[in-house]
N, C-alpha and C positions, 0 to 999 in steps of 0.2 A: 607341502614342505615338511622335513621329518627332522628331527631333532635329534636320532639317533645318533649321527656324526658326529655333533656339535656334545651331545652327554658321553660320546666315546674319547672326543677330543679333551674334557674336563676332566674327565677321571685319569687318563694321563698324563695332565700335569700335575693333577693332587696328587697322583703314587709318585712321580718325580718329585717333587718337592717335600714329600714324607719323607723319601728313601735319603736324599742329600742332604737333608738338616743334620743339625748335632744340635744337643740335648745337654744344656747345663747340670754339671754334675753337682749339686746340693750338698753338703756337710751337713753333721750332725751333731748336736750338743747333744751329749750325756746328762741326764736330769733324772736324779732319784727319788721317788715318792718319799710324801712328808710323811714324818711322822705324826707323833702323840705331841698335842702342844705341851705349852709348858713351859718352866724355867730351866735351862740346863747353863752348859758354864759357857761363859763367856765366849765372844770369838777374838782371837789373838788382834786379827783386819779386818778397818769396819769399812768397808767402800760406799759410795753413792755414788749413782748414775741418776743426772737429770740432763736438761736440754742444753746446759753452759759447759757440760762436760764432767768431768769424774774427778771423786776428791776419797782421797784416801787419808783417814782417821782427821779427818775434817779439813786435811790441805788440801785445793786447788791444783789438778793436775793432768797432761794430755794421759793416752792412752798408754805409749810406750815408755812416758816416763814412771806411770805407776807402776807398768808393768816389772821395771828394773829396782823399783824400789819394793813392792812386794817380792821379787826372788832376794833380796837382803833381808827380807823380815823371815824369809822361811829358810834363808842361810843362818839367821839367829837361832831358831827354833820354831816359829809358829808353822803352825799346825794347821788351822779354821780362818775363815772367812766370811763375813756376812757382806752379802753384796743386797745392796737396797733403790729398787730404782724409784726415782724421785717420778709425779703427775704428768713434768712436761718430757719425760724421759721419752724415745723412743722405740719400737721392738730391735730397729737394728742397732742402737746403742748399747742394750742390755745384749743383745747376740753379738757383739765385737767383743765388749767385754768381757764374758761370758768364753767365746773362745780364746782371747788372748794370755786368759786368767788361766784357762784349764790346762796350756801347754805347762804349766809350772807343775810339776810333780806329784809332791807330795805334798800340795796343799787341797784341803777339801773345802769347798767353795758351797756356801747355803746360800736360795735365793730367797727374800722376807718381803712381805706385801705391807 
């Protein structure tokens, strides 16, 4: 009995099944190397991110609500952001945030361990 058929038959549905997937298109957070530690000046918005959710300058708050209340703080003028993700925080809470944060302009977003 020959097996040949049967490994000719496997390989073409692996190349079918290769050829007709689609492939999640991935985004990317922009992340700047740290610098020099130190004390430098203050940041205008202090956020935390842990497992209860996000709290901006120590309020309790969803996602999209900080969101609309950080573009108010950078319609006032701020500038900086320290975003600080809390133990029970998760990778994809800190990357929601993270990009939710970054569509806002001209604010510059540090992330603090």
């Amino acid at each position: 009995m020959s097996l040949t058929s049967l490994i000719d038959v496997i390989f073409l549905l692996l190349l079918f099944f290769m050829l007709s997937s689609t492939f999640s298109r991935f985004g990317k957070v922009d992340l700047a190397a740290g610098g020099q530690g130190g004390a430098g000046p203050a940041p205008d918005i202090f956020l935390t991110v842990d497992g209860q959710g996000l709290r901006l300058n120590g309020l309790a708050m969803d996602l999209e609500g900080a969101a609309e209340a950080v573009t108010d703080l950078v319609g006032k003028g701020a500038k900086t952001a320290l975003l600080l993700p809390g133990g029970d925080a998760s990778t994809q809470d800190l990357v929601a945030a993270l990009d939710r944060l970054g569509a806002i302009a001209p604010l510059q977003i540090t992330v603090a361990r």
